[in-house]
Backbone bond lengths (Angstrom), bond angles and torsions (degrees), N, CA, C in turn:
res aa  C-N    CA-C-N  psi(-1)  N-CA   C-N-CA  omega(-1)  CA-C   N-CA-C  phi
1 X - - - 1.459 - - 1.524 111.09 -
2 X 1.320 104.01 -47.89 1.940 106.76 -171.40 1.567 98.52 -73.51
3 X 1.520 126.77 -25.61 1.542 116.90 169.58 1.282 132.27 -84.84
4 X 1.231 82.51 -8.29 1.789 89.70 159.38 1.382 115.86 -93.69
5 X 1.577 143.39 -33.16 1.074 121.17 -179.32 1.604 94.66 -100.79
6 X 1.229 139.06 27.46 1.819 130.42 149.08 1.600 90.93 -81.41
7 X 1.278 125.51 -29.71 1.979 119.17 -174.62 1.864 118.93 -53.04
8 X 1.971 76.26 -51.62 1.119 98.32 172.58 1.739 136.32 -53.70
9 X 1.457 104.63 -47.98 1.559 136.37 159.18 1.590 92.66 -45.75
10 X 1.034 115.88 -61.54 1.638 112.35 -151.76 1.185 97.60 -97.46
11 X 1.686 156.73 -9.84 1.294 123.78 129.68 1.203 127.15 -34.71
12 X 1.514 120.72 -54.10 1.668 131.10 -156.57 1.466 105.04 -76.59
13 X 1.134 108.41 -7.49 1.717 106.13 173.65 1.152 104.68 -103.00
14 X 1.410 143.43 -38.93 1.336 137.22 -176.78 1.641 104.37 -77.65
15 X 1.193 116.00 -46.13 1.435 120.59 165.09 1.633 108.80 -28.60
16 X 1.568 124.16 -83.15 1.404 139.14 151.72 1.428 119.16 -8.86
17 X 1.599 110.00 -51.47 1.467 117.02 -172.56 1.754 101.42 -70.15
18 X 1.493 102.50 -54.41 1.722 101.28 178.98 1.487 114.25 -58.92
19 X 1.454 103.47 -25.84 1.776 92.27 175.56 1.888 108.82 -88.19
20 X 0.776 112.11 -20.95 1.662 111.29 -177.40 1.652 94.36 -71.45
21 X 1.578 137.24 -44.68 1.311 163.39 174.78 1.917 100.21 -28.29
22 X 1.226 94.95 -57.08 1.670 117.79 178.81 1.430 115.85 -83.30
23 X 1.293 128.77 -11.46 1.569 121.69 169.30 1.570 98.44 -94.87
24 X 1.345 110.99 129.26 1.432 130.53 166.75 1.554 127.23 -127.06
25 X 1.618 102.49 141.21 1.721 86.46 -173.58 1.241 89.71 -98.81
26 X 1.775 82.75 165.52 1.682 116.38 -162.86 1.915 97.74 -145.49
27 X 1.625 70.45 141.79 2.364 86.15 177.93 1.625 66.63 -127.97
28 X 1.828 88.29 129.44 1.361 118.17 157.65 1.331 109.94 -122.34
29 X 1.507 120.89 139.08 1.607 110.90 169.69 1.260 101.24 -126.84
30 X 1.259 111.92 -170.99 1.630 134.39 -154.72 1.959 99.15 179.93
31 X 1.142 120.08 114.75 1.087 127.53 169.01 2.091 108.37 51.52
32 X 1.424 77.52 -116.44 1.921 85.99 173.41 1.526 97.54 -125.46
33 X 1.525 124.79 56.03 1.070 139.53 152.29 1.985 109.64 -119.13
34 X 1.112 77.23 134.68 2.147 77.27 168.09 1.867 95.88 -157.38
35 X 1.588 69.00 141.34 2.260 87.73 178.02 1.267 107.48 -120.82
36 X 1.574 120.81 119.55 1.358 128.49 164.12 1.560 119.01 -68.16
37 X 1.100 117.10 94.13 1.853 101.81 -162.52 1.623 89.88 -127.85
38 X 1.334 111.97 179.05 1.447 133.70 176.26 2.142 116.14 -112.23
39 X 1.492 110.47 117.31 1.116 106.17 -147.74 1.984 95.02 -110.16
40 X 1.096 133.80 117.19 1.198 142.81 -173.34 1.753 121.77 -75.82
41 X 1.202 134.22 107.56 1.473 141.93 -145.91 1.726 93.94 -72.48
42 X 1.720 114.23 96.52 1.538 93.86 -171.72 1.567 92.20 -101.65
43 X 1.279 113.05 124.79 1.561 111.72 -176.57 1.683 90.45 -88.51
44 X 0.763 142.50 15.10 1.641 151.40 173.37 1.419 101.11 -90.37
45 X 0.794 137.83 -34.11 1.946 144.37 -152.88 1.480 105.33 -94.56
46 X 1.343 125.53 60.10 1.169 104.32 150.26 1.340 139.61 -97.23
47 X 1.076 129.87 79.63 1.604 153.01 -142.90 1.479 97.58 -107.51
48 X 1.607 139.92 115.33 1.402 123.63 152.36 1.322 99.92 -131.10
49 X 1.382 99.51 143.21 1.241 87.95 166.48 1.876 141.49 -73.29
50 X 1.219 141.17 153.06 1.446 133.58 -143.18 1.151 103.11 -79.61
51 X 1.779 102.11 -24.57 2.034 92.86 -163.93 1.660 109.79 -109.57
52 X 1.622 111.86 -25.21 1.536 88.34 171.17 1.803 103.74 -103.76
53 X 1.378 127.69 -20.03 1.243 118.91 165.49 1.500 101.14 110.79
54 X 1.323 119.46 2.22 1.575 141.70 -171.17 1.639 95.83 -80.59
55 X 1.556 110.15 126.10 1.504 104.82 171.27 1.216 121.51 -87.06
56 X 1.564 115.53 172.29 1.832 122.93 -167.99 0.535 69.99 -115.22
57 X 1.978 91.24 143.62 1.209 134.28 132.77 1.548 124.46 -111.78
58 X 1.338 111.39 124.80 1.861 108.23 -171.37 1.425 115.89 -96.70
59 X 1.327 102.18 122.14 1.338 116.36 -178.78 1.588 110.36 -89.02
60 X 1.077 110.39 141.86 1.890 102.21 152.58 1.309 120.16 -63.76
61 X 1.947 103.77 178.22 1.308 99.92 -159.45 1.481 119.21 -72.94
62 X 1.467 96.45 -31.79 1.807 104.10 175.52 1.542 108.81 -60.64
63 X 1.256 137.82 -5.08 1.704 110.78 -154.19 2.110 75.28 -112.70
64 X 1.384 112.46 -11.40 1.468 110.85 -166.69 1.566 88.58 -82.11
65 X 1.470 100.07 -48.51 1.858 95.92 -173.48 1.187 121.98 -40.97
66 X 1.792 107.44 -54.05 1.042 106.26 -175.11 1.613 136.92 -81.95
67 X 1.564 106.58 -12.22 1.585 106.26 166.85 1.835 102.99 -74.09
68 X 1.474 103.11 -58.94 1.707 98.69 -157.29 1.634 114.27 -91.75
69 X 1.570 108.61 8.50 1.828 98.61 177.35 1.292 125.51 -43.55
70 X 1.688 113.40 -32.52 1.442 130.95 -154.16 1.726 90.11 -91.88
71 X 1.001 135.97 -35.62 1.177 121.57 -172.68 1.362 107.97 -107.41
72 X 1.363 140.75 -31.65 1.816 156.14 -172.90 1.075 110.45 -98.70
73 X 1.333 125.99 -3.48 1.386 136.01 179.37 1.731 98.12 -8.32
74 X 1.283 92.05 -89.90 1.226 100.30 -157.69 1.565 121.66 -81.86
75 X 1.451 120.23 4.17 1.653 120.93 150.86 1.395 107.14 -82.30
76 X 1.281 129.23 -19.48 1.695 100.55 -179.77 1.851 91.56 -108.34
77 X 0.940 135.44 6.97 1.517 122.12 155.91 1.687 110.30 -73.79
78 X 1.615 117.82 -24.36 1.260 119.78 173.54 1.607 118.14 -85.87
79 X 1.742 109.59 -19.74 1.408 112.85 142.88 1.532 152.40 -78.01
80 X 1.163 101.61 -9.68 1.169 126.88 -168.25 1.701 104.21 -93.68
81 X 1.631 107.64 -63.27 1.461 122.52 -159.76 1.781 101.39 -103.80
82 X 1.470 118.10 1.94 1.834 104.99 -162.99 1.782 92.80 103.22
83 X 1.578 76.78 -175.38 1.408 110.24 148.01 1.471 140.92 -77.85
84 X 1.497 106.39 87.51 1.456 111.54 -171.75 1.303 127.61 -115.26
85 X 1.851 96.55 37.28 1.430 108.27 168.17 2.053 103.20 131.34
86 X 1.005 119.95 -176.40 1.734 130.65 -173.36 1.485 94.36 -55.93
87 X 1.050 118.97 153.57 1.528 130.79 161.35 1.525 99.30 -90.65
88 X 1.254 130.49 109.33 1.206 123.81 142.98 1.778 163.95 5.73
89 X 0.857 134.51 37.87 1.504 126.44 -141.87 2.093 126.03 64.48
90 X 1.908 79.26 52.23 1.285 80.99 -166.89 1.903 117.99 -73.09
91 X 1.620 102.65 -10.20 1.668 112.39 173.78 1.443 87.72 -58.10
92 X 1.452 141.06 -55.20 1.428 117.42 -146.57 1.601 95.92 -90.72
93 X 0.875 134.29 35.21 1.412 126.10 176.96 1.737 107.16 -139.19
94 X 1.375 119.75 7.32 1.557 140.01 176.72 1.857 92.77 -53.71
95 X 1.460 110.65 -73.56 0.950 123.84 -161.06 1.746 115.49 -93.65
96 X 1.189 123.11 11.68 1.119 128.31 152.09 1.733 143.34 -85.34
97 X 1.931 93.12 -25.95 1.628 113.21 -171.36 1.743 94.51 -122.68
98 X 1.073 85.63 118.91 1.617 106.63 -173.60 2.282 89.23 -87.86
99 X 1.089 84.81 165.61 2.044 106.89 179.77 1.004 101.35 -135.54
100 X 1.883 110.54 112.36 1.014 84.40 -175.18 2.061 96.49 -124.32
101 X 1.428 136.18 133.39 0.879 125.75 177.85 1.486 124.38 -84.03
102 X 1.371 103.28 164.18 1.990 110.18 -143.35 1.573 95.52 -155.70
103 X 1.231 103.73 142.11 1.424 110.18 157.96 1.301 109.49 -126.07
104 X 1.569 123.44 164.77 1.638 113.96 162.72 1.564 99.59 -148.72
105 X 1.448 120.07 173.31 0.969 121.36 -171.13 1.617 140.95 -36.39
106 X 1.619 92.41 -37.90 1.419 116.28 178.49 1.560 130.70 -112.31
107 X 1.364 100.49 -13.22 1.793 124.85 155.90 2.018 114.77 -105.05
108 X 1.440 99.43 142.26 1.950 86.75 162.26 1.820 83.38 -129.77
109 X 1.680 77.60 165.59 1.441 92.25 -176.65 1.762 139.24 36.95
110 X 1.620 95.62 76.09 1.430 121.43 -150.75 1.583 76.18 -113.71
111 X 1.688 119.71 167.15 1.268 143.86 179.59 1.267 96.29 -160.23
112 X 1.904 93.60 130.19 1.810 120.53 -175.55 1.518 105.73 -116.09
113 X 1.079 123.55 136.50 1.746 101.33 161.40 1.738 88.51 -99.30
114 X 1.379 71.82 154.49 1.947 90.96 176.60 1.768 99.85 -146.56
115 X 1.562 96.89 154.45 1.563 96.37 -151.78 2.055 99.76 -142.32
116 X 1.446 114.18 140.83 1.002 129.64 -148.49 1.810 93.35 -44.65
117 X 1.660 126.90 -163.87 1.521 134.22 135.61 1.240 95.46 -132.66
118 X 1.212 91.23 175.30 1.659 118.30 -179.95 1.849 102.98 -77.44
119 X 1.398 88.45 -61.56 1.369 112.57 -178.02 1.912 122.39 -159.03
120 X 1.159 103.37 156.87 1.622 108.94 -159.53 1.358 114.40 -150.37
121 X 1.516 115.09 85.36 1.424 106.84 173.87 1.698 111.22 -109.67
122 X 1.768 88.93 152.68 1.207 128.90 -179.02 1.543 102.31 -77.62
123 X 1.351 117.80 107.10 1.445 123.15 -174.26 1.576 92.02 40.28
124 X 1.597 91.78 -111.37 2.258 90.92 -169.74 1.441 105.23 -84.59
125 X 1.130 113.54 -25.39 1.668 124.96 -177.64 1.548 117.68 -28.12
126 X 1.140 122.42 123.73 1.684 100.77 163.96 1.609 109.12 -92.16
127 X 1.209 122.16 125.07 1.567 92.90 -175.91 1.627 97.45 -91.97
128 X 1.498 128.50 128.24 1.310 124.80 -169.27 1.587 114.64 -84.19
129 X 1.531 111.43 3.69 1.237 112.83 -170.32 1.492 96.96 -129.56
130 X 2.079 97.10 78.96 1.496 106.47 177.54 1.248 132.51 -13.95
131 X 1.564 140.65 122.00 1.824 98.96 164.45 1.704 89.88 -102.48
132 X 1.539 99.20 179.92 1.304 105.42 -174.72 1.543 101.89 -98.79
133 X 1.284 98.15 168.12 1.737 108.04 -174.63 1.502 110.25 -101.61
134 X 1.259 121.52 110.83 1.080 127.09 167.13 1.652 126.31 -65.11
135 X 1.077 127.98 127.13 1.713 124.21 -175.01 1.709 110.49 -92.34
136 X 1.364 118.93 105.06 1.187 126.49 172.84 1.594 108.27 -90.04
137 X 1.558 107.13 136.58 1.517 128.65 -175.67 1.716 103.73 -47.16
138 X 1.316 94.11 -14.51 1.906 83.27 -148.77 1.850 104.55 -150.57
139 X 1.430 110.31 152.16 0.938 86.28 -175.60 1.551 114.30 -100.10
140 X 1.115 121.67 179.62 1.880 125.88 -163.63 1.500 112.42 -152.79
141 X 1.350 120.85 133.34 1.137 129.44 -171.92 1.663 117.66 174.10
142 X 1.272 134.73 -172.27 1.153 136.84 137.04 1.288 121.91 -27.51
143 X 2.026 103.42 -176.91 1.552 96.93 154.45 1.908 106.40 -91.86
144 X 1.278 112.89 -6.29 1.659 102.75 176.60 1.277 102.90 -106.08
145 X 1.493 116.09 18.12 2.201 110.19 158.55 1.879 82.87 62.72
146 X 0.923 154.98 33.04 0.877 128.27 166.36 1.683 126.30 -55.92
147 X 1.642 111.35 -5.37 1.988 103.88 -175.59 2.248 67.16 -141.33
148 X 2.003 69.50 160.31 1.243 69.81 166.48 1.748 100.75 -146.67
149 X 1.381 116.08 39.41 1.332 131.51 -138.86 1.405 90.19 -147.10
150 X 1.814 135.43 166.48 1.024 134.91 144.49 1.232 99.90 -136.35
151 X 1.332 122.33 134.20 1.348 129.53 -157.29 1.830 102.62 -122.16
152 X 1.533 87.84 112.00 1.567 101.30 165.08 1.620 117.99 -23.99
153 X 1.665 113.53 126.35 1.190 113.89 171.06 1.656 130.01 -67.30
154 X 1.672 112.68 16.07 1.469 126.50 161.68 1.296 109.27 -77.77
155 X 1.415 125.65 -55.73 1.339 126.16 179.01 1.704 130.26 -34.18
156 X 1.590 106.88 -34.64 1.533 108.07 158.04 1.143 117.09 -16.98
157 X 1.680 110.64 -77.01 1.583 118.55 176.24 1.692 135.54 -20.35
158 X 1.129 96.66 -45.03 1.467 127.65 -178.95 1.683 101.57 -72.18
């Protein structure tokens, strides 16, 4: 009986250890914005986009707010809230917000915009071959939010 629940004990900690193993912090910037966040190893995520070949990474909604509000204002208030009026100077934003299409288990044929960085390191890493940030509806995590990031299944490597 007691060696079976020390088995038990000692899965749920090594279990824990391999998942703590896969959350990594990440400084993302965007202009004269940068977010210190924690980015989660999704070996599920293989997301690139079709036309520059740059992989996603999906952020929640806060880490999107806070790099691109100042400049996307008003495309992710039209993602976020509906339609709540003209998009803004949407010619200059053609070639900045990539579309990128997605399926997942319980939706097919979903569309993300995901949007350039400045720069993006992996713990100290710089990775020099930006990926873009994908904007997820919602946010995802634990119950202690510990990532708030989903990190392309290339990053392993690193």
């Amino acid at each position: 009986m007691i060696h079976g629940i020390l088995n038990i004990i000692l899965f749920a900690i090594k279990k824990a250890g391999i998942y703590m193993e896969n959350i990594i912090e990440l400084l993302i910037g965007f202009r004269d914005k940068a977010v210190v966040t924690r980015g989660f190893l999704d070996t599920g995520n293989n997301l690139y986009d079709r036309v520059t070949g740059k992989p996603i990474v999906v952020a929640a909604p806060d880490i999107i707010k806070k790099l691109y509000s100042k400049t996307y204002g008003s495309i992710l208030s039209f993602y976020f809230n509906g339609s709540t009026g003209e998009i803004k100077d949407l010619d200059n934003f053609q070639n900045r917000i990539h579309m990128i299409s997605y399926s997942t288990i319980s939706r097919k044929d979903n569309v993300m915009p995901a949007f350039d960085c400045d720069f993006f390191f992996l713990g100290s890493k710089l990775i020099k071959a930006k990926p873009l940030i994908g904007m997820s509806m919602v946010a995802f995590g634990n119950e202690q939010k510990s990532y708030s990031v989903l990190l392309h299944n290339s990053f392993s490597l690193y």
